[in-house]
C-alpha positions in Angstrom: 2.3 10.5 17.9 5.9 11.8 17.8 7.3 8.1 16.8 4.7 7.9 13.9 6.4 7.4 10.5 5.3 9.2 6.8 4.9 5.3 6.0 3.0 4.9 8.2 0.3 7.5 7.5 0.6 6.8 4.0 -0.1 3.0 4.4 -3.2 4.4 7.0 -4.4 6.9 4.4 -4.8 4.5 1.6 -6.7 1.9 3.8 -9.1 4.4 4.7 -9.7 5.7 1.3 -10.7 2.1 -0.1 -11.6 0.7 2.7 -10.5 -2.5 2.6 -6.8 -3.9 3.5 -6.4 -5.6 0.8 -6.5 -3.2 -2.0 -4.2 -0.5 0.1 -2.1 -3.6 0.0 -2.4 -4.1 -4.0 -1.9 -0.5 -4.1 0.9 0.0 -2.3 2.4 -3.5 -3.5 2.7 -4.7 0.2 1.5 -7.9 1.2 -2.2 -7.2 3.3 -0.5 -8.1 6.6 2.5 -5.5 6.3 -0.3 -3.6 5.8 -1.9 -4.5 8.7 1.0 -4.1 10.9 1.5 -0.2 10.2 -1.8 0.8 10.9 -1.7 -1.4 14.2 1.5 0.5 14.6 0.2 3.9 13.7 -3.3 3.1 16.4 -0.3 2.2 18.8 0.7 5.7 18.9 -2.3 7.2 19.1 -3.7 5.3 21.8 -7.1 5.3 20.1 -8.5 2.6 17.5 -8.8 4.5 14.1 -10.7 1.4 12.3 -13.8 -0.2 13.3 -15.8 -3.5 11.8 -19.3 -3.8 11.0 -19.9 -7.5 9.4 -17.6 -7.2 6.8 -17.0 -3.6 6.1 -14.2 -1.4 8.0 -14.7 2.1 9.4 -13.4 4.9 10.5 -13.4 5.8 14.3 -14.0 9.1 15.3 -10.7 9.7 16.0 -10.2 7.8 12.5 -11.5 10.4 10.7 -9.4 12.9 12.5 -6.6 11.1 11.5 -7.3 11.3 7.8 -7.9 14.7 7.7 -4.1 15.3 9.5 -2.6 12.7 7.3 -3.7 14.0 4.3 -2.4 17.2 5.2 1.1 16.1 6.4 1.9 13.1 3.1 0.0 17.0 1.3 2.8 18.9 2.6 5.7 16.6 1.9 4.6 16.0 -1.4 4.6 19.8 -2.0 8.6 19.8 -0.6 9.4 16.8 -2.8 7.7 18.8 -5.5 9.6 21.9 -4.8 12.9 20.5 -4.5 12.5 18.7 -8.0 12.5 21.7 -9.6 16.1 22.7 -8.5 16.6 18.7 -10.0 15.8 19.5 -13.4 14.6 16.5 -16.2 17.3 14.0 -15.3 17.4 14.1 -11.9 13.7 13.8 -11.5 11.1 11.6 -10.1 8.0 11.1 -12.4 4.7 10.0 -11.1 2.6 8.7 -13.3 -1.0 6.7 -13.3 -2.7 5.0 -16.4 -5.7 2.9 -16.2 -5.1 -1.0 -16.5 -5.7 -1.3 -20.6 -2.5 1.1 -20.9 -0.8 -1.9 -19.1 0.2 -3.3 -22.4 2.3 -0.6 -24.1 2.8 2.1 -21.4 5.8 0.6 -19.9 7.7 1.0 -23.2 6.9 4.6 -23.0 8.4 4.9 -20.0 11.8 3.2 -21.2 11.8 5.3 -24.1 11.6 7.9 -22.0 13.6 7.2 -19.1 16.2 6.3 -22.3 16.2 9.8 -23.5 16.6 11.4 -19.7 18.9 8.8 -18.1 18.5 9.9 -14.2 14.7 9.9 -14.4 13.3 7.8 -11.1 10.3 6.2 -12.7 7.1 5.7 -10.6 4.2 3.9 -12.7 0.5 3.2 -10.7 -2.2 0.7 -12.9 -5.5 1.2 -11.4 -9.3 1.5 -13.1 -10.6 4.8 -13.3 -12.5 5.2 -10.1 -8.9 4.9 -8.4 -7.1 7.0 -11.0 -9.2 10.0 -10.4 -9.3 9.5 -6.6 -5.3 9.3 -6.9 -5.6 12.6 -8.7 -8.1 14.2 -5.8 -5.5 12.8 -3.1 -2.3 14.3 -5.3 -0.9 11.3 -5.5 0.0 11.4 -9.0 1.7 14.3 -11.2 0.1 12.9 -14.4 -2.5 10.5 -15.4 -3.0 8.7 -18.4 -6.6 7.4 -19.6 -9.7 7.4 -21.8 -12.2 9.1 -20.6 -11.0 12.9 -18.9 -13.1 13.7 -15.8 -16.5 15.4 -16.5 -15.1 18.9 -14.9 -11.7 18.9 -17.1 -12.8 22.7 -18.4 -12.4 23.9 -14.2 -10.2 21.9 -12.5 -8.0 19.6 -14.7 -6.1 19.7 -17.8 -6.8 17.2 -20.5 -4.8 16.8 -23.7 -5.6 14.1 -26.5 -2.2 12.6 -27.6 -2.8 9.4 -29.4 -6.3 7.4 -31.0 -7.7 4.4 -29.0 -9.8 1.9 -30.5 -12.4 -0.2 -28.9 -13.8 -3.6 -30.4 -15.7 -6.5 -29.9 -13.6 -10.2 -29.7 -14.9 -14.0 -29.8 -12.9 -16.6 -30.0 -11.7 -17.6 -33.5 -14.1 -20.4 -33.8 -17.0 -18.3 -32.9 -20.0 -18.6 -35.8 -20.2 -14.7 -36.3 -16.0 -14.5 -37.0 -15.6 -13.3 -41.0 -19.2 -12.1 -40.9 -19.7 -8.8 -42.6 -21.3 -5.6 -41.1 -23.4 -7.5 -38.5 -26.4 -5.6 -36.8 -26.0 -5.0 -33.0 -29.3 -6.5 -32.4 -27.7 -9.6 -33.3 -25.4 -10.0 -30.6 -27.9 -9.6 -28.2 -28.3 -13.3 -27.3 -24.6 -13.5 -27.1 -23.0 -13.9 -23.6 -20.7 -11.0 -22.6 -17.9 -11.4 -20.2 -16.8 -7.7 -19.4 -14.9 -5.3 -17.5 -16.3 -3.8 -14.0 -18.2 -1.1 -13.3 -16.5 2.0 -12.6 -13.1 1.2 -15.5 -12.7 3.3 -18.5 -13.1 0.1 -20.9 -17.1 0.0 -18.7 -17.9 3.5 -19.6 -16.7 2.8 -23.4 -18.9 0.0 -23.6 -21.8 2.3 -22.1 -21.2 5.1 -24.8 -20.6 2.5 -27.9 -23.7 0.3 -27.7 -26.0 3.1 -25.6 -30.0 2.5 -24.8 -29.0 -0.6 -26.5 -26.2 -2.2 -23.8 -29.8 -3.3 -21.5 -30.2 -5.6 -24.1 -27.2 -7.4 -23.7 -26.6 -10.4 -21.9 -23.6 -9.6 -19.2 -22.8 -12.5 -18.2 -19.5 -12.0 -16.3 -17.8 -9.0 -14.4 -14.5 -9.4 -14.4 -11.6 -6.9 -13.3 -8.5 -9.0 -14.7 -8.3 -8.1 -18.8 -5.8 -11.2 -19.2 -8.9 -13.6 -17.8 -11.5 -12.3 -19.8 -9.5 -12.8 -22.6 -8.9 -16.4 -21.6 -12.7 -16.9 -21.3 -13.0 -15.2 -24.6 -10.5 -17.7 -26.2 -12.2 -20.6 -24.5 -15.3 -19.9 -26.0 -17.1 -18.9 -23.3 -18.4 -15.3 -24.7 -17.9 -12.6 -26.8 -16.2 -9.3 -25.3 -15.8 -5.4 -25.4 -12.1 -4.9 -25.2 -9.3 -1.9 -26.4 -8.0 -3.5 -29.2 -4.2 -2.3 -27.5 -5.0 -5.0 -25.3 -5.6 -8.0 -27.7 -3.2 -6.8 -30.7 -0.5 -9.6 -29.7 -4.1 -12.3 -29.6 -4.7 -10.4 -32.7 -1.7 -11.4 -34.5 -1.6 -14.9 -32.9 -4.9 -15.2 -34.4 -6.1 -16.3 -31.1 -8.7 -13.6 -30.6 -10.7 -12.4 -33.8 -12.5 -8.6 -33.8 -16.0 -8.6 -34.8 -17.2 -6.9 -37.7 -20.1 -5.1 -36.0 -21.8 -2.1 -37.7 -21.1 0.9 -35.2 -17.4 -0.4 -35.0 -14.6 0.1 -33.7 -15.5 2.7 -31.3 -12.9 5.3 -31.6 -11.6 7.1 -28.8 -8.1 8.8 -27.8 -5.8 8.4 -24.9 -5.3 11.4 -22.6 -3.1 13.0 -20.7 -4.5 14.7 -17.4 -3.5 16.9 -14.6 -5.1 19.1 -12.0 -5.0 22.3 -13.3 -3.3 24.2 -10.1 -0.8 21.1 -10.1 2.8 22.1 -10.0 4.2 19.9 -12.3 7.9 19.2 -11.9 10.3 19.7 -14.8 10.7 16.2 -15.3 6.4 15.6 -15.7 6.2 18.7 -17.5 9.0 16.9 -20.2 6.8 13.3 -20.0 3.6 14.9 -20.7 5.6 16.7 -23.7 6.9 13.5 -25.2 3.5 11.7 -24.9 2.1 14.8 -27.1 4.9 14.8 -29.6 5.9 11.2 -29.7 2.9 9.0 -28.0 1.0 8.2 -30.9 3.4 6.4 -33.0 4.8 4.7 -29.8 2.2 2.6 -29.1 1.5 1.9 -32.6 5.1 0.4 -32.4 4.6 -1.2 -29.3 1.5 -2.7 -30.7 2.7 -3.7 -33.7 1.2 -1.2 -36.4 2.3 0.5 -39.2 4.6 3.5 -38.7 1.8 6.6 -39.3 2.5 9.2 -42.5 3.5 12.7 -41.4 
């Protein structure tokens, strides 16, 4: 094992946590066979196999599982050097890690440049994931901060959580749809409408699951889908009505390609959040990005989304 590389166990540590190739690979932003090749590398120097397949699910060996448990511990304790060493770094000469699930996709990266504009030196690190991911990212400490709707259940013991800006939720058709410039229309009636939503498991699933309640059995769900940009595509095709942050359709919004719904109940107002673990060490520079999302956050993204500036 002496030849084995921190890429390496990092590439083997995220195939065993999903357990598939191919989303270490969209993880990691590697194609699936450079992932492929460092775990054949890593088994190489272990002599052992560490993956097994059973039809078409991968699992870990015996000596697999032993090797996730010493990974964890070495990419544990680099992170914790990296970490200690920032803090000699300061702001500027920093390395922010940062998560946000996929419907911050649409204004978060102008955050960052705002950000990395007012600390020039700032290495920025961005991961867009669901929430299932995000939170395991957080349990592995692979993310200083992590931005998203709904705060894990046990934010009062082991994380942080800290509201910074309001986040709308809404219901889309296409602009053709019969029920578009309808006024206060009952729930009930979009029961017989066909729903193409997000996955099980994302924030904007949950959301959907607290806005329409004992009442989302009645809907028809007609399509899963884990890509926003095609379910807004199927929306503007007519294929379905949706359950969408309305960050994510504002520019459809103003196109007027995409109309909102006026359904009594909505929109379902929620609020972005910034989260940590609360026994992370954050780094001077994370501390200073979760400061400016508090302070400045809010009227960000109502730039970046095209709203009016908000009154003091």
């Amino acid at each position: 094992m002496r030849h084995a590389t921190l890429r390496q166990l990092k590439v083997f540590e995220s195939v065993a946590r999903h357990r598939s190739f191919s989303r270490a690979a969209e993880e990691l932003h590697l194609t699936q066979p450079a992932v492929s090749t460092q775990v054949r590398k890593l088994e190489d120097h272990a002599g052992l196999p560490l993956f097994e397949q059973l039809g078409k699910k991968i699992h870990l060996t015996p000596a697999g599982a032993q090797m996730l448990q010493s990974s964890r511990e070495i990419i544990q304790k680099f992170q914790e050097a990296e970490e200690a060493m920032a803090q000699y770094k300061g702001v500027s000469g920093g390395r922010l890690n940062v998560s946000v699930i996929s419907a911050g996709d649409y204004f978060f990266p102008r955050l960052l440049v705002e950000f990395a504009q007012r600390h020039p030196g700032v290495t920025l690190n961005l991961g867009v994931c669901n929430r299932e991911e995000l939170l395991a990212q957080m349990e592995a400490n692979q993310t200083d901060l992590a931005v998203m709707v709904r705060p894990p259940a046990d934010a009062d013991a082991d994380t942080v959580a800290e509201p910074f800006a309001p986040h709308p939720y809404v219901v889309i058709a296409s602009p053709t749809h019969p029920l578009v410039g309808k006024k206060r229309i009952p729930v009930t009636r979009l029961a017989g409408e066909p729903f193409i939503v997000r996955e099980k498991g994302s924030d904007t699933w949950a959301s959907m699951e607290e806005a329409f309640g004992e009442r989302l059995g009645e809907l028809t769900i007609a399509m899963q889908i884990k890509s926003m940009e095609t379910i807004k595509q199927a929306v503007m095709a007519g294929m379905g009505v949706s359950f969408l942050s309305a960050h994510t359709v504002s520019r459809e919004l103003r196109e007027k390609s995409i109309a909102v719904l006026d359904v009594q109940g909505f929109p379902l107002m929620l609020n972005w959040y910034v989260v940590h673990r609360r026994t992370k060490r954050l780094p001077p520079v994370a501390q200073a990005f979760k400061a400016f999302l508090l302070k400045d956050g809010a009227g960000l993204i109502d730039a970046a989304m095209g709203l009016p500036k908000r009154k003091p």
